[in-house]
N, CA, C and O atoms as a GROMACS GRO file, in nm:
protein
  544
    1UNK      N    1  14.014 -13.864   4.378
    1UNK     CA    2  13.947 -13.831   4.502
    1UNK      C    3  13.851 -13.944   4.536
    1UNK      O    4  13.766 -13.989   4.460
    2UNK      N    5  13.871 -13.980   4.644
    2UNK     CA    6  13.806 -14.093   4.706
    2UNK      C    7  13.638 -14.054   4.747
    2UNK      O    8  13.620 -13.947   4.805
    3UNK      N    9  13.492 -14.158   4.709
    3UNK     CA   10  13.366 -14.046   4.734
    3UNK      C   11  13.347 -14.186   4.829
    3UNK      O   12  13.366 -14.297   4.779
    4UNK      N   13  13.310 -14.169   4.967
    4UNK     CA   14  13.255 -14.250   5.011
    4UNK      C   15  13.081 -14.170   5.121
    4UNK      O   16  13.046 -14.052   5.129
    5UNK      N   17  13.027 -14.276   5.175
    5UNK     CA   18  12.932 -14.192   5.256
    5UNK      C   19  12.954 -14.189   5.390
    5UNK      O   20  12.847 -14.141   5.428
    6UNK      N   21  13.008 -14.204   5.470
    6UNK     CA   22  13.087 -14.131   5.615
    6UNK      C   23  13.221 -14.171   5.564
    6UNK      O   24  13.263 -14.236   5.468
    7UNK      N   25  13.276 -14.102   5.673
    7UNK     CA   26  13.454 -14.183   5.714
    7UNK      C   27  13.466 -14.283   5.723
    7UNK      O   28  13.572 -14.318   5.670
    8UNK      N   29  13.381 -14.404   5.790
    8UNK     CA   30  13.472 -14.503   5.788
    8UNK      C   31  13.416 -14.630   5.640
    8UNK      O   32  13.425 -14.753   5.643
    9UNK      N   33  13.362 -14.545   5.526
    9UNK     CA   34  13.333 -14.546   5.381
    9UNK      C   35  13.181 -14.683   5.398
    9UNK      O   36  13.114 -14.750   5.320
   10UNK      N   37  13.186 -14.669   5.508
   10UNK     CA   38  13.028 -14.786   5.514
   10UNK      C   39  12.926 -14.680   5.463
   10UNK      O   40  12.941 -14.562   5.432
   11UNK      N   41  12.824 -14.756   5.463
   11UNK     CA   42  12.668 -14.713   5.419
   11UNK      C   43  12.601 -14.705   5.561
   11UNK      O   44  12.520 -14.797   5.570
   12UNK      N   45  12.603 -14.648   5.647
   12UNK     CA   46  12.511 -14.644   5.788
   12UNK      C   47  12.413 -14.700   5.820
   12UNK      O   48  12.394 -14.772   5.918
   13UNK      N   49  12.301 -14.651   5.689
   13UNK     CA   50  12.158 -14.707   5.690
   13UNK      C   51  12.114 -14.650   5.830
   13UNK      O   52  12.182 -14.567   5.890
   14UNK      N   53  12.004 -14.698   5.875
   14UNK     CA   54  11.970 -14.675   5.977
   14UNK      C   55  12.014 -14.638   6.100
   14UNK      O   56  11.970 -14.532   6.146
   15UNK      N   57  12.070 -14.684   6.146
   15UNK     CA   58  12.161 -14.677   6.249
   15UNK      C   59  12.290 -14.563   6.250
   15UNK      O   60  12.400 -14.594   6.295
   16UNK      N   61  12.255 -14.409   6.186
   16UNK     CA   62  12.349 -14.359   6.172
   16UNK      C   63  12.445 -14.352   6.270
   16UNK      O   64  12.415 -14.357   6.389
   17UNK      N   65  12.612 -14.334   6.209
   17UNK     CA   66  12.712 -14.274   6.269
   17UNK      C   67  12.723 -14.152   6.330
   17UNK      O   68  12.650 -14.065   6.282
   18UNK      N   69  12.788 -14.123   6.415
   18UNK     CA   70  12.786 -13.971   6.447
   18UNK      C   71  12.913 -13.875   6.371
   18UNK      O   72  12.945 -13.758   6.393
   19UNK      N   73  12.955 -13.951   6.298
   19UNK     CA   74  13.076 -13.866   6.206
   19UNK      C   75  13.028 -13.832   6.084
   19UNK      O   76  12.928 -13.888   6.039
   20UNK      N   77  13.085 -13.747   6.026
   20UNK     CA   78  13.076 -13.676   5.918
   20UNK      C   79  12.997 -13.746   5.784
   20UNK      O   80  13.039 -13.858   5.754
   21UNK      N   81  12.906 -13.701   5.714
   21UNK     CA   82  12.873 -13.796   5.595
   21UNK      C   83  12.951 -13.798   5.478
   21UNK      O   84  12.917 -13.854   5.374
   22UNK      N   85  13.099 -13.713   5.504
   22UNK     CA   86  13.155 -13.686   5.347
   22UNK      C   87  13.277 -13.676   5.453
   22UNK      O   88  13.275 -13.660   5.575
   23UNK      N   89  13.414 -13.696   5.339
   23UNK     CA   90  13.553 -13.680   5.429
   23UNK      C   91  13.580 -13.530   5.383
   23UNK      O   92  13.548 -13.495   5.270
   24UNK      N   93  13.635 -13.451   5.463
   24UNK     CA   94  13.691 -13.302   5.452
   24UNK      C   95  13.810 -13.357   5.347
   24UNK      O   96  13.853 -13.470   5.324
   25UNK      N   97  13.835 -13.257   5.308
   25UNK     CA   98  13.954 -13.292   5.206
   25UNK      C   99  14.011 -13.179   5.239
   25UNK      O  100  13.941 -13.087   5.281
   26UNK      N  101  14.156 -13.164   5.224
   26UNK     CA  102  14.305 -13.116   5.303
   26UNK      C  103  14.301 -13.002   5.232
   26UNK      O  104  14.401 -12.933   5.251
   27UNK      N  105  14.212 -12.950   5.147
   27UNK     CA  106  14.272 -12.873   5.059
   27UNK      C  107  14.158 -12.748   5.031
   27UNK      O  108  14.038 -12.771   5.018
   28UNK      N  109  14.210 -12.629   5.027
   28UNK     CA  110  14.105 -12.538   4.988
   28UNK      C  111  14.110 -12.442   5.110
   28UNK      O  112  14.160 -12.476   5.217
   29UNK      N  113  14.068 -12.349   5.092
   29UNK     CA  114  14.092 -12.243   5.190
   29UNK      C  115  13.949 -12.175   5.241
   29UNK      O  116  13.953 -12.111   5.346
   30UNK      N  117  13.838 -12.186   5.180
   30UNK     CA  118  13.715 -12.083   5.137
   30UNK      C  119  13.604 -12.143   5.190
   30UNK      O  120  13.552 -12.236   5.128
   31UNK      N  121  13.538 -12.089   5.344
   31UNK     CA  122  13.478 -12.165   5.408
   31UNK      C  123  13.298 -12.143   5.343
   31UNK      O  124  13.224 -12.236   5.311
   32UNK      N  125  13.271 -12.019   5.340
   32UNK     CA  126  13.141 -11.951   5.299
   32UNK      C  127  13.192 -11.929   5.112
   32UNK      O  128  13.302 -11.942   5.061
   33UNK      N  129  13.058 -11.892   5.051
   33UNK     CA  130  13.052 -11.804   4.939
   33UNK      C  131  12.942 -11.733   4.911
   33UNK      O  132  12.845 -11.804   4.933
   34UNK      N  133  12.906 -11.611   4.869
   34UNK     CA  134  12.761 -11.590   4.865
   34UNK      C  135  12.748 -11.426   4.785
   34UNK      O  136  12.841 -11.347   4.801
   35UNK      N  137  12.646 -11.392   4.714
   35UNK     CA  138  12.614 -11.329   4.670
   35UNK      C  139  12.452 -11.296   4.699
   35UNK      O  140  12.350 -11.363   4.712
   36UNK      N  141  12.498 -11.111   4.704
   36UNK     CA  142  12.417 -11.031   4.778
   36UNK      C  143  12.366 -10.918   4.694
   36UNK      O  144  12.465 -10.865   4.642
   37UNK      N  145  12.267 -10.863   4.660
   37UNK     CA  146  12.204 -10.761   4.619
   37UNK      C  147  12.180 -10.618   4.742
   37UNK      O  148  12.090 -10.616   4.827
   38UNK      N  149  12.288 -10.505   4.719
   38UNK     CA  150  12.263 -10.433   4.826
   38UNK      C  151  12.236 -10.312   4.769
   38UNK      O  152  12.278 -10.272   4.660
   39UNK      N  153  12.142 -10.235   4.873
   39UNK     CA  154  12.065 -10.103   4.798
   39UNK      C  155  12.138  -9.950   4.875
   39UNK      O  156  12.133  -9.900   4.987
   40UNK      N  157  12.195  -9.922   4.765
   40UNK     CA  158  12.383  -9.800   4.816
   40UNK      C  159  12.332  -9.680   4.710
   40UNK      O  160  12.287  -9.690   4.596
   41UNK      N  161  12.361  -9.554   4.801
   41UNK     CA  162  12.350  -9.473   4.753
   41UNK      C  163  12.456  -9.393   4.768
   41UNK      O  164  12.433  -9.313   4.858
   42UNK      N  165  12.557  -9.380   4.724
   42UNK     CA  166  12.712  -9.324   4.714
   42UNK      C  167  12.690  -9.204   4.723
   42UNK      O  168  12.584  -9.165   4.675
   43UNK      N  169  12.746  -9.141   4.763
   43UNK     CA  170  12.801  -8.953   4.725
   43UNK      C  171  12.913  -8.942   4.598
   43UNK      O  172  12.988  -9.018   4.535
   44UNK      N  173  12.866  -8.764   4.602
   44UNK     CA  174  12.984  -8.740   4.444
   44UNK      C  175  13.121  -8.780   4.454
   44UNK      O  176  13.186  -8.792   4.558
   45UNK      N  177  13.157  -8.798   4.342
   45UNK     CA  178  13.304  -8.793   4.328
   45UNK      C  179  13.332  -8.691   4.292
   45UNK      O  180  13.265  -8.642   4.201
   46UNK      N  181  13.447  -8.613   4.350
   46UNK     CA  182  13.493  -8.488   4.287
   46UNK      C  183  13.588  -8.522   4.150
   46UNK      O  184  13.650  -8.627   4.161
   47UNK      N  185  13.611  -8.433   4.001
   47UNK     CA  186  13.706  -8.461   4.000
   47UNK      C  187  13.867  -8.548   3.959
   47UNK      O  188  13.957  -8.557   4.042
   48UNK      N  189  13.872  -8.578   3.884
   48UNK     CA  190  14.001  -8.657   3.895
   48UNK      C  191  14.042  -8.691   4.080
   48UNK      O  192  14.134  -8.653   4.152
   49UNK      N  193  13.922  -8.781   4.103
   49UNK     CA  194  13.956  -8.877   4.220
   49UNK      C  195  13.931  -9.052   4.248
   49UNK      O  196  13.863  -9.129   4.180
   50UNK      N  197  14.007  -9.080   4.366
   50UNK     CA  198  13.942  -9.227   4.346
   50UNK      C  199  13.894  -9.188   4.521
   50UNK      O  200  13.977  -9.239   4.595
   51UNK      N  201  13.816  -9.134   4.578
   51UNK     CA  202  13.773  -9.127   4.710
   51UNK      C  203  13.717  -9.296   4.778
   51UNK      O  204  13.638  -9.352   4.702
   52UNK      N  205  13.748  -9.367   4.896
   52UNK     CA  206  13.642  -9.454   4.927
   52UNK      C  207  13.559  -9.437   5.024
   52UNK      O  208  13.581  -9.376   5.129
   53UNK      N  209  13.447  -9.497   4.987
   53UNK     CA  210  13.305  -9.427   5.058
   53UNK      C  211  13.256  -9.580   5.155
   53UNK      O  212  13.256  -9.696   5.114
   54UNK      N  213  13.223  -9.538   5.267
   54UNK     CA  214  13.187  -9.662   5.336
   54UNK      C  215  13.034  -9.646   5.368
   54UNK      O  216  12.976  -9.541   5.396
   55UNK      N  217  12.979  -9.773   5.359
   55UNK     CA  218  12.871  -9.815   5.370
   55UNK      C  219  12.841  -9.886   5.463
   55UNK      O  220  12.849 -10.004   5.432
   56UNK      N  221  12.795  -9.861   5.609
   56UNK     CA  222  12.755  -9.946   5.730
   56UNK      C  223  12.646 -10.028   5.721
   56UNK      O  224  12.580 -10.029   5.617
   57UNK      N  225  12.613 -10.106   5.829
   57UNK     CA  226  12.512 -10.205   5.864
   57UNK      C  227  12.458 -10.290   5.740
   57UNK      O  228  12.336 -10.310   5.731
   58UNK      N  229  12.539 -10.337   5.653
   58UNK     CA  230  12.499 -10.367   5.540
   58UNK      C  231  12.408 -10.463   5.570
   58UNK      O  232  12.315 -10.437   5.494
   59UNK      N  233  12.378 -10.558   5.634
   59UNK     CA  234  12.287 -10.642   5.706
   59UNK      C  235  12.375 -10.818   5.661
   59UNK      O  236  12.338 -10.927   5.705
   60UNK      N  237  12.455 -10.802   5.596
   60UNK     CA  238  12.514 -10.945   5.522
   60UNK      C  239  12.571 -10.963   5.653
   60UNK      O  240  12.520 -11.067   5.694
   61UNK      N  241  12.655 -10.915   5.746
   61UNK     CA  242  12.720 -11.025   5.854
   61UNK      C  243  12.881 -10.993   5.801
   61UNK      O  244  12.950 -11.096   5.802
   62UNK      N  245  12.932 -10.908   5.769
   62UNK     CA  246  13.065 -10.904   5.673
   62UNK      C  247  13.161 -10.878   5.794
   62UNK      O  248  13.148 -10.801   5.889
   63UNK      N  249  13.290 -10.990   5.753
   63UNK     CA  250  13.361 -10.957   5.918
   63UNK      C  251  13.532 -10.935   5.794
   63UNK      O  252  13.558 -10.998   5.691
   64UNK      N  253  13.611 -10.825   5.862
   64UNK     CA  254  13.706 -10.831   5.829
   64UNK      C  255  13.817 -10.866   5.724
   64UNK      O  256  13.897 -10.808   5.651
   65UNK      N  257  13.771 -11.019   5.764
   65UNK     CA  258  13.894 -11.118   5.691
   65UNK      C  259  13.778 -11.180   5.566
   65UNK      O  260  13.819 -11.274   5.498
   66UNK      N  261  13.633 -11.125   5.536
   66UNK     CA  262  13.536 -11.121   5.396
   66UNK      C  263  13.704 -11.102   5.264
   66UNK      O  264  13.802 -11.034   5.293
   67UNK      N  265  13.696 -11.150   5.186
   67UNK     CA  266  13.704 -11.096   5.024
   67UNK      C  267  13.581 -11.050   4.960
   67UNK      O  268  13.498 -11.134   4.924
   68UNK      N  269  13.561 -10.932   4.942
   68UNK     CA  270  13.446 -10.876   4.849
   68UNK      C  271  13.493 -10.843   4.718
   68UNK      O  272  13.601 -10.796   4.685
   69UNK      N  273  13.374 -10.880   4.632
   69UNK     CA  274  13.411 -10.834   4.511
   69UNK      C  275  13.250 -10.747   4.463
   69UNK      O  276  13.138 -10.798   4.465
   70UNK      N  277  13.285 -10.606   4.422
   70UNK     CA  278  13.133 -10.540   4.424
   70UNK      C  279  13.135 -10.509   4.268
   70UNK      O  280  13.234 -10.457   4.216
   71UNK      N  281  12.974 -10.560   4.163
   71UNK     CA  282  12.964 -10.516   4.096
   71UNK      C  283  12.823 -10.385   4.092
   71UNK      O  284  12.751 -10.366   4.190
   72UNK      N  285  12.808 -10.307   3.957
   72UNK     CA  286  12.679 -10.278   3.932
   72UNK      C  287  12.561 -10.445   3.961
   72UNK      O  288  12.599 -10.561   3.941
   73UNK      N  289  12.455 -10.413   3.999
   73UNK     CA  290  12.352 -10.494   3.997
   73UNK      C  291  12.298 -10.479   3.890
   73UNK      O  292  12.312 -10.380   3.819
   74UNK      N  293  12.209 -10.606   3.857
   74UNK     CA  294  12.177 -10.630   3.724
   74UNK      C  295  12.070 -10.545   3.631
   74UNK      O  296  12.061 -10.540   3.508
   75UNK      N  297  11.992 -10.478   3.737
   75UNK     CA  298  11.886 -10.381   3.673
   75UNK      C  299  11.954 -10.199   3.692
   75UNK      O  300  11.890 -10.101   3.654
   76UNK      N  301  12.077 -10.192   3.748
   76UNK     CA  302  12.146 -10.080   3.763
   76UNK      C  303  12.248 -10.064   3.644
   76UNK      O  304  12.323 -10.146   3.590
   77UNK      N  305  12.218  -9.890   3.615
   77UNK     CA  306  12.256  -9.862   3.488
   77UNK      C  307  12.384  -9.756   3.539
   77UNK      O  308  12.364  -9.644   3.587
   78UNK      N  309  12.536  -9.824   3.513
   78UNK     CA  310  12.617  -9.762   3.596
   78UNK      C  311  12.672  -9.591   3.534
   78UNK      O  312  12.677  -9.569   3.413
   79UNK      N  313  12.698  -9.522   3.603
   79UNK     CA  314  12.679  -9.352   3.585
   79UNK      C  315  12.848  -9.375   3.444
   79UNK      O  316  12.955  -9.434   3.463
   80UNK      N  317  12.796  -9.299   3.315
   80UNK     CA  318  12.900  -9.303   3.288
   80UNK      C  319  13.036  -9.231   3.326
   80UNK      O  320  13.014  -9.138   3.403
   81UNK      N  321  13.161  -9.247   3.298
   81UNK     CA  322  13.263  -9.176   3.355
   81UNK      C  323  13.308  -9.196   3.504
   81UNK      O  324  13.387  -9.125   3.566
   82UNK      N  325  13.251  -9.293   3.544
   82UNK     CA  326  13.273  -9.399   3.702
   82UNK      C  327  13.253  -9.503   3.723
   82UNK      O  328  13.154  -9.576   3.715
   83UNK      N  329  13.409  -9.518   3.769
   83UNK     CA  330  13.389  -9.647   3.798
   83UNK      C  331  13.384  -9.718   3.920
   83UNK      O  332  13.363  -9.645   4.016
   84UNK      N  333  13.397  -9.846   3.947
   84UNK     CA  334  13.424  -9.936   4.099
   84UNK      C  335  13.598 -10.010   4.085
   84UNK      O  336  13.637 -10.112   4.029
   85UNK      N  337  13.658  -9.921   4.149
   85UNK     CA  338  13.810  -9.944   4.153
   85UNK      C  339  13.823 -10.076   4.262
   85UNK      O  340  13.894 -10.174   4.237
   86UNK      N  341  13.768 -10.065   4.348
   86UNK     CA  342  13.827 -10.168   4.474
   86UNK      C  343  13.699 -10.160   4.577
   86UNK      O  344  13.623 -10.068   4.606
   87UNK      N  345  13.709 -10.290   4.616
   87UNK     CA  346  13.600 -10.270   4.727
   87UNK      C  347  13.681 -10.376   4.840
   87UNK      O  348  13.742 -10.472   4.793
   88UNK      N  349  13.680 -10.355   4.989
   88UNK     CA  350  13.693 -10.410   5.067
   88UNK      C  351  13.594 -10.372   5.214
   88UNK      O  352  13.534 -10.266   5.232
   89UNK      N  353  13.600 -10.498   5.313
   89UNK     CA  354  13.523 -10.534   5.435
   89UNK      C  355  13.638 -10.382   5.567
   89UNK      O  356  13.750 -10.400   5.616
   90UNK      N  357  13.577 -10.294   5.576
   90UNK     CA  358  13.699 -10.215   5.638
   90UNK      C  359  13.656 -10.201   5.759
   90UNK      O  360  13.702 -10.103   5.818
   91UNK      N  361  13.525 -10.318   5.863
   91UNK     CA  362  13.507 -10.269   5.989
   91UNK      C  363  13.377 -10.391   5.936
   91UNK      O  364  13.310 -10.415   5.836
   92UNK      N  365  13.396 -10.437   6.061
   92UNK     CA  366  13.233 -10.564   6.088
   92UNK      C  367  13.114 -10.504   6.005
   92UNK      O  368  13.058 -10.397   6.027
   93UNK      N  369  13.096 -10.568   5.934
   93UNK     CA  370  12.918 -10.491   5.848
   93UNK      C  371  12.957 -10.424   5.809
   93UNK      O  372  12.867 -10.343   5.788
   94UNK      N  373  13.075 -10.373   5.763
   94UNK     CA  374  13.089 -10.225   5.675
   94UNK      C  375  13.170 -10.244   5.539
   94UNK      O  376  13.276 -10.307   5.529
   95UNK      N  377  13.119 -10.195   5.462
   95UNK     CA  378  13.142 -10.245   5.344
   95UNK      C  379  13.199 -10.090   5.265
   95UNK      O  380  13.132  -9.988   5.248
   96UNK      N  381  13.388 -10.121   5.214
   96UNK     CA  382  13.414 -10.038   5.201
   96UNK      C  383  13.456 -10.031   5.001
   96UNK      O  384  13.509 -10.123   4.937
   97UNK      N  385  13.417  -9.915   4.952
   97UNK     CA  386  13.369  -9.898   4.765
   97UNK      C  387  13.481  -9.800   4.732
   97UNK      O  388  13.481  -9.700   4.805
   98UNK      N  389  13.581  -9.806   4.636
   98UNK     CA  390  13.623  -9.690   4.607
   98UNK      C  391  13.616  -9.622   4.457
   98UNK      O  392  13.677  -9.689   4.374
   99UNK      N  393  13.574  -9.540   4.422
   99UNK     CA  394  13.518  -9.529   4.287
   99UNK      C  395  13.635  -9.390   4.238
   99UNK      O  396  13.709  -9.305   4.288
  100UNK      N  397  13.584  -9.448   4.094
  100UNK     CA  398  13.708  -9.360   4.064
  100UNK      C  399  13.625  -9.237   3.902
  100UNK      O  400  13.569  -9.252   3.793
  101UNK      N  401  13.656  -9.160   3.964
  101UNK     CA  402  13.584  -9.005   3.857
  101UNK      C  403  13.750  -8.949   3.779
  101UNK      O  404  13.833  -8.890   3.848
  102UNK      N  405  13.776  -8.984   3.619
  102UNK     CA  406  13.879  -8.986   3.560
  102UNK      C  407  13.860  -8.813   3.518
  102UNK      O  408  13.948  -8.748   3.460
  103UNK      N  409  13.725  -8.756   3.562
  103UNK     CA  410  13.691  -8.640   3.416
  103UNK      C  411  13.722  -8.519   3.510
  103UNK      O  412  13.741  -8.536   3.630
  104UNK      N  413  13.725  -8.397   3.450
  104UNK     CA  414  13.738  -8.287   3.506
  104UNK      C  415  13.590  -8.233   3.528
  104UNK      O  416  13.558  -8.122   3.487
  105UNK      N  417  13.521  -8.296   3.580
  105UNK     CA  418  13.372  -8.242   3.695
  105UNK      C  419  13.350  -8.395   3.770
  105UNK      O  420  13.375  -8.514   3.754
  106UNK      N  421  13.278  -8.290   3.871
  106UNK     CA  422  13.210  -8.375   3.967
  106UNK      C  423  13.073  -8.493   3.918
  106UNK      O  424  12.982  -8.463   3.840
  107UNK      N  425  13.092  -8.638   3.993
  107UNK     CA  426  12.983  -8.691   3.944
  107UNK      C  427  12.971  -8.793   4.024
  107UNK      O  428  13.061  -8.852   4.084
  108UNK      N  429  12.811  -8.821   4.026
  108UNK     CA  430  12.786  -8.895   4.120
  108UNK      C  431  12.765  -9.050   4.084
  108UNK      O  432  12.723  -9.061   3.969
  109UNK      N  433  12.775  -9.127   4.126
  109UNK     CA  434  12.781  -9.274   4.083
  109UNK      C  435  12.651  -9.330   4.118
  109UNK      O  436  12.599  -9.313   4.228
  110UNK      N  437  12.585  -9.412   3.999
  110UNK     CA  438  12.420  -9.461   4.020
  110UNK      C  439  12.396  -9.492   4.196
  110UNK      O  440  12.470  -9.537   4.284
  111UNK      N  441  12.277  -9.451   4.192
  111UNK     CA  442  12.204  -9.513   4.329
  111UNK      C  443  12.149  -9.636   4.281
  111UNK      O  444  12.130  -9.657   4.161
  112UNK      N  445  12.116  -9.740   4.402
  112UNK     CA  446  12.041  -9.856   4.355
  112UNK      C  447  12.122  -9.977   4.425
  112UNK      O  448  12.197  -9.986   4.521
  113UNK      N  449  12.059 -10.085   4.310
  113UNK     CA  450  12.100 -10.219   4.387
  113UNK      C  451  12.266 -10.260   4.345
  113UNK      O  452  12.278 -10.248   4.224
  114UNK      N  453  12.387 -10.303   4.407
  114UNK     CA  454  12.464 -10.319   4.397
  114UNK      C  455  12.500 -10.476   4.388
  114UNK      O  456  12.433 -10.548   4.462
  115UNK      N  457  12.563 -10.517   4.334
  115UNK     CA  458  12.592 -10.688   4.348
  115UNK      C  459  12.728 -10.728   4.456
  115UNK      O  460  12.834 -10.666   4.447
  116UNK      N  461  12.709 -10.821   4.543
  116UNK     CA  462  12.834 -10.804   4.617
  116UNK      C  463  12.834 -10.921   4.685
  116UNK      O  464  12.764 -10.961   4.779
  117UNK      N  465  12.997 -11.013   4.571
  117UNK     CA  466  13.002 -11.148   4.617
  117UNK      C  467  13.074 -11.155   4.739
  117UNK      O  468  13.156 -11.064   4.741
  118UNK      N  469  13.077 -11.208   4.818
  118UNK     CA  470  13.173 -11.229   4.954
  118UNK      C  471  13.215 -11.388   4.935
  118UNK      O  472  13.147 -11.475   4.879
  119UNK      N  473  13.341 -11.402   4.994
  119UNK     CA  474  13.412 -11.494   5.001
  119UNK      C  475  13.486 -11.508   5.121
  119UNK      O  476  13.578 -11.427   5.124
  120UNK      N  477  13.478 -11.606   5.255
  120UNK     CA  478  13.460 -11.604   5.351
  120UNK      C  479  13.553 -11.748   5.335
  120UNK      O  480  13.526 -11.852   5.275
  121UNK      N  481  13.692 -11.702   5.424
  121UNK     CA  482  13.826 -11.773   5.428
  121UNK      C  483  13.748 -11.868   5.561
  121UNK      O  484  13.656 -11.834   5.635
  122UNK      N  485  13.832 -12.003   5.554
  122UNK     CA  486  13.806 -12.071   5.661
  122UNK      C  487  13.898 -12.024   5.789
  122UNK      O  488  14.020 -12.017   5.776
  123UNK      N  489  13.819 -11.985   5.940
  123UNK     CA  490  13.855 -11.946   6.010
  123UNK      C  491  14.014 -12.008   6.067
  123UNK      O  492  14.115 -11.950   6.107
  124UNK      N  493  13.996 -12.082   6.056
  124UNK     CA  494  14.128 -12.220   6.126
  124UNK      C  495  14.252 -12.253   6.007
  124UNK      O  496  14.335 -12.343   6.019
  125UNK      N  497  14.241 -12.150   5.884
  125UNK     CA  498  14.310 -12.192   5.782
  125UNK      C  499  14.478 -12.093   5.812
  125UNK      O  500  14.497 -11.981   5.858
  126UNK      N  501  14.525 -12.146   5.786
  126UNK     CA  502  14.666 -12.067   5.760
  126UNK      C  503  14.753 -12.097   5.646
  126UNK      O  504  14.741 -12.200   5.580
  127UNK      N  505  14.866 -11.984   5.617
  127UNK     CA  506  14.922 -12.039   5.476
  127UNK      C  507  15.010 -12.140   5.510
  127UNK      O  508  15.031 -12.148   5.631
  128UNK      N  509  15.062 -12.210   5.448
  128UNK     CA  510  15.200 -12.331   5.486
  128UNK      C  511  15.318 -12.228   5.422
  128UNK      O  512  15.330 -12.156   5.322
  129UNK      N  513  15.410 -12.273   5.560
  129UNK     CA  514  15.532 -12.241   5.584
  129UNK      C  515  15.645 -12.198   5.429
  129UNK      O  516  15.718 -12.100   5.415
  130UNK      N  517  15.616 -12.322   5.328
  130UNK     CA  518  15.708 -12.258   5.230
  130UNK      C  519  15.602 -12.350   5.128
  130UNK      O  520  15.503 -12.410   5.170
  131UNK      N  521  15.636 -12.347   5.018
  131UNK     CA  522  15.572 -12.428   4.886
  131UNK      C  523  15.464 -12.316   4.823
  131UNK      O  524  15.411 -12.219   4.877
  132UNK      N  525  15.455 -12.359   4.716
  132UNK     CA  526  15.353 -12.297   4.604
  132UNK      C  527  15.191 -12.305   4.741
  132UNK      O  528  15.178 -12.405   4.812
  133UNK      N  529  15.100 -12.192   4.748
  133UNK     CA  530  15.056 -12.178   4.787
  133UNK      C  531  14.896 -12.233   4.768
  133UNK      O  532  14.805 -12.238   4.851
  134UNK      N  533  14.900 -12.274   4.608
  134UNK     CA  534  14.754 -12.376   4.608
  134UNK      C  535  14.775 -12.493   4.655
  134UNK      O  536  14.681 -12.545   4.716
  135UNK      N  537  14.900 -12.568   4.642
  135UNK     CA  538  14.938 -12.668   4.686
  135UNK      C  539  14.993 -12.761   4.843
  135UNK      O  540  15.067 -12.850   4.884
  136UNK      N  541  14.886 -12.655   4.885
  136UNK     CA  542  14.909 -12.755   5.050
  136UNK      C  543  14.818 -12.822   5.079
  136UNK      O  544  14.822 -12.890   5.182
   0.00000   0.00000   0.00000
């Protein structure tokens, strides 16, 4: 990989360029990344269920085409006998959890701070037509 300081690999100095200080490179898909501490207070699970519970206005900015990945937060002590099966972005700011209760009673899953990385695809990205898919 080539490191220069703009595109056309000069040193500017003073007189900056109006182009880029680094070259984009062709490759990679993942425009944002970021991790969030959010304060969720779930309802019960009944049950032998995996119900998903949505959580609005989360305040992060979460649009759609987000990858979320939600854990317990670090000072949250997670309820035993539940878990976090899947989490996805299911509506602008809304952040959707699905938890799963394996036991025969109802139970509710800790309140508190939640951890929740987002991963934010580049808008303008698309997959290529045929080939191994890291490789375009």
């Amino acid at each position: 990989m080539v490191s220069v300081t703009n595109v056309d690999g000069s040193n500017p100095g003073p007189t900056v360029v109006s182009t880029p200080d680094t070259v984009q490179m062709p490759t990679g898909n993942l425009w944002k990344v970021g991790t969030f501490l959010l304060s969720l207070t779930p309802s019960a699970v009944l049950a032998a269920t995996a119900p998903l519970q949505n959580f609005a206005n989360t305040g992060i900015g979460l649009l759609t085409t987000d990858v979320v990945v939600v854990t317990y937060g670090p000072t949250l002590t997670p309820t035993a006998n539940v878990a976090i099966a899947n989490a996805r972005v299911s509506a602008v700011d809304q952040l959707t959890i699905q938890f799963v209760n394996p036991t025969a009673g109802s139970l509710t899953p800790a309140a508190g701070s939640y951890q929740v990385t987002v991963f934010r695809v580049q808008p303008n990205w698309s997959a290529p037509a045929s080939g191994n898919q890291l490789d375009w």
